[in-house]
C-alpha positions in Angstrom: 0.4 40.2 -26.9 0.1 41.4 -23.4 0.5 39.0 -20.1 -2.9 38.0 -18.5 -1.6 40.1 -15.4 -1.8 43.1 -16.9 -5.3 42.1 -18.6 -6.6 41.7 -15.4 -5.4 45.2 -14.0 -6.8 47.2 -16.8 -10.3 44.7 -16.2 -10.0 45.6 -12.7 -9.3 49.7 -13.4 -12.2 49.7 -16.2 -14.6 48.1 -13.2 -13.6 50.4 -10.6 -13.9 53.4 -12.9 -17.2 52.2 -15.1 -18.3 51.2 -11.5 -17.6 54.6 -9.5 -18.9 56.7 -13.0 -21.8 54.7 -12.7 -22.6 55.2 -8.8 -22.2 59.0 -9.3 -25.0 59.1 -12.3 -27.2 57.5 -10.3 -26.8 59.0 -6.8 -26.4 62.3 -8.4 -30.0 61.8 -10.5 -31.7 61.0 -7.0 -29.9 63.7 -5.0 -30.7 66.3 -7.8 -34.6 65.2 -8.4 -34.9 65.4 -4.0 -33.3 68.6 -4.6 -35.2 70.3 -7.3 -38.9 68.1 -6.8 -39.2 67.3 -3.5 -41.1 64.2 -1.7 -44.7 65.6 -3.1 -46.6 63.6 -5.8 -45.0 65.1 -9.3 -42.0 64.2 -7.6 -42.2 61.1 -6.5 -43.1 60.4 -10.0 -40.3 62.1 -11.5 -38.4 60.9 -9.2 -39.0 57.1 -10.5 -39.0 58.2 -13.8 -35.4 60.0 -14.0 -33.9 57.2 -11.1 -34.7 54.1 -13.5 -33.2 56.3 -16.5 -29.8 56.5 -14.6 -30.0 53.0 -13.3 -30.6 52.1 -17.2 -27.7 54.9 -18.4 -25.4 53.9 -15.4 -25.5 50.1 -16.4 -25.0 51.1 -20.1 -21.6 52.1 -18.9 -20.8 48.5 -19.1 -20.8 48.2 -22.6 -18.6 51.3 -23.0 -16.1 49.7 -20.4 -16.6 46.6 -22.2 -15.6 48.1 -25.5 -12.9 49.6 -23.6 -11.6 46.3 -22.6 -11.5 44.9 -26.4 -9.5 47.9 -27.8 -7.0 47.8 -25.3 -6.7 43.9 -26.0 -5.8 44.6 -29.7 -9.9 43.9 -30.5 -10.1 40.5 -28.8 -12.9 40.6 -26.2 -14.1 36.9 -25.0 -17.8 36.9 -23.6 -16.0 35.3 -19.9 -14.2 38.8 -19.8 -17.3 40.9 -21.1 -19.2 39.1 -18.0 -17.1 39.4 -15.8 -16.4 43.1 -16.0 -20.3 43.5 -16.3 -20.8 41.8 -13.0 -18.0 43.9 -11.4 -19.4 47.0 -12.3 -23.0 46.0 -11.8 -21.8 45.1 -8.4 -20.1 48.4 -7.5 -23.4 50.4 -9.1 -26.0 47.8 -6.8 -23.8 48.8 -3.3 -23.6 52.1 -4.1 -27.5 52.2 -4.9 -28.4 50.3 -1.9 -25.6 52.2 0.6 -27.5 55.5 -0.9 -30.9 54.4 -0.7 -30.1 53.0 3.5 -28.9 56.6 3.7 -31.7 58.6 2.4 -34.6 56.6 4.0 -32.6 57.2 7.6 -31.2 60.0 7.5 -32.1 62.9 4.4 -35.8 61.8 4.7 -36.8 60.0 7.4 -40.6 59.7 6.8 -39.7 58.4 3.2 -41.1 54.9 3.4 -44.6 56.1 5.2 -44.8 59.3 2.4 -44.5 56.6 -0.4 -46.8 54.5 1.0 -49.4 56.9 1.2 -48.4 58.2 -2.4 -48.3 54.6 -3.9 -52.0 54.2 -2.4 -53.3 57.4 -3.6 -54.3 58.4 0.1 -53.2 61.1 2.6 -51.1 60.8 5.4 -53.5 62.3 7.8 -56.4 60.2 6.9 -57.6 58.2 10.0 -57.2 54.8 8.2 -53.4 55.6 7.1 -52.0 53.8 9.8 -53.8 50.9 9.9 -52.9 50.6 6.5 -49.4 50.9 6.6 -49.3 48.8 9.2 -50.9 46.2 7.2 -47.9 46.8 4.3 -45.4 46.9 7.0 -46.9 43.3 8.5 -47.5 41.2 4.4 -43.7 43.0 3.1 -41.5 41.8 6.6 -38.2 42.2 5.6 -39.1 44.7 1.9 -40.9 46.7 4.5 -37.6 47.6 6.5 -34.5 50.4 5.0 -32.4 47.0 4.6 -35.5 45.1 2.7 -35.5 48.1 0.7 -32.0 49.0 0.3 -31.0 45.3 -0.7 -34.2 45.6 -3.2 -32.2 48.9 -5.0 -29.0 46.5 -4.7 -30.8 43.1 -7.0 -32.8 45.9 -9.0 -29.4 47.6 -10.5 -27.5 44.4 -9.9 -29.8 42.5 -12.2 -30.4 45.0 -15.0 -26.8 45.4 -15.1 -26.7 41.1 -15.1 -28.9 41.4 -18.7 -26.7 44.3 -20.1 -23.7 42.4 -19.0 -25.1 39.7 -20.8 -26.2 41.5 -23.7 -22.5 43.2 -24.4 -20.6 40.5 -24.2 -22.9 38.6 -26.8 -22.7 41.8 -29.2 -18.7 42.7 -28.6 -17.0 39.2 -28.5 -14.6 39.0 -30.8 -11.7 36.8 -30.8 -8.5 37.3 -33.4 -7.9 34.6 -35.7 -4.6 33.1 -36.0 -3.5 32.8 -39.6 
């Protein structure tokens, strides 16, 4: 049986590498569906539709690193472990998500948040009541309103479906040895 040191540093590598595999799926998804759809109404849409599937694909990664974990501790996995390497790599997607999202909304398209407004409320930019309605959003959200409401919102939405996966893996792949 191996030393809890070295269990800890293969936890640790399968976080960092779940966690970084993870981040790429997802940014990649986004960067690929701005790429190929645009910031127009399909694809916003598709845009949702493919970014939740890599968020979803990107925190099933846990339970890969999680079985991972158990077959390089001779097929003991405790549900602590499971947990804590779900929360590691859920952490490392939710920054990544968040750090990506800050840098889309201010830099690769500015006028994101006021173009999903108006697609979210099935009106044009240039109708005269847009602003006055935005303004209203941007008043009743505050702090969801701003690129860091918004970022941290991408953060708790991977952190948290990665939290239930996390949850859900270490339930199904705990297995301890039994001593005979």
């Amino acid at each position: 049986m191996l030393c809890g040191v070295k269990f800890f540093k293969n936890m640790k590598k399968l976080i960092i590498k779940f966690g970084l595999i993870g981040s790429a799926a997802m940014i990649g998804a986004g960067l690929i569906t701005f790429a190929i759809f645009g910031t127009d109404e399909t694809g916003y849409a598709i845009g949702e539709l493919i970014g939740y599937l890599s968020i979803m694909v990107a925190m099933g990664l846990i339970m890969v690193a999680q079985l991972n974990y158990r077959k390089e501790n001779g097929g003991e996995l405790i549900f602590a472990d499971a947990f804590k390497m779900g929360l590691g790599i859920s952490t490392i997607g939710g920054l990544a998500f968040g750090i990506y999202n800050a840098i889309y909304v201010v830099w690769i398209a500015p006028d994101f948040m006021k173009q999903y407004f108006a697609y979210s409320e099935g009106i044009e930019m240039t109708d005269p009541s847009f602003e006055a309605k935005y303004q209203m959003f941007v008043e009743s959200y505050g702090i969801f309103a701003s690129t860091f409401g918004q970022s941290l919102l991408m953060f708790l939405t991977v952190f948290l479906i990665g939290f239930v996966v996390s949850i859900s893996g270490g339930l199904i792949f705990q297995q301890k040895t039994v001593k005979t």
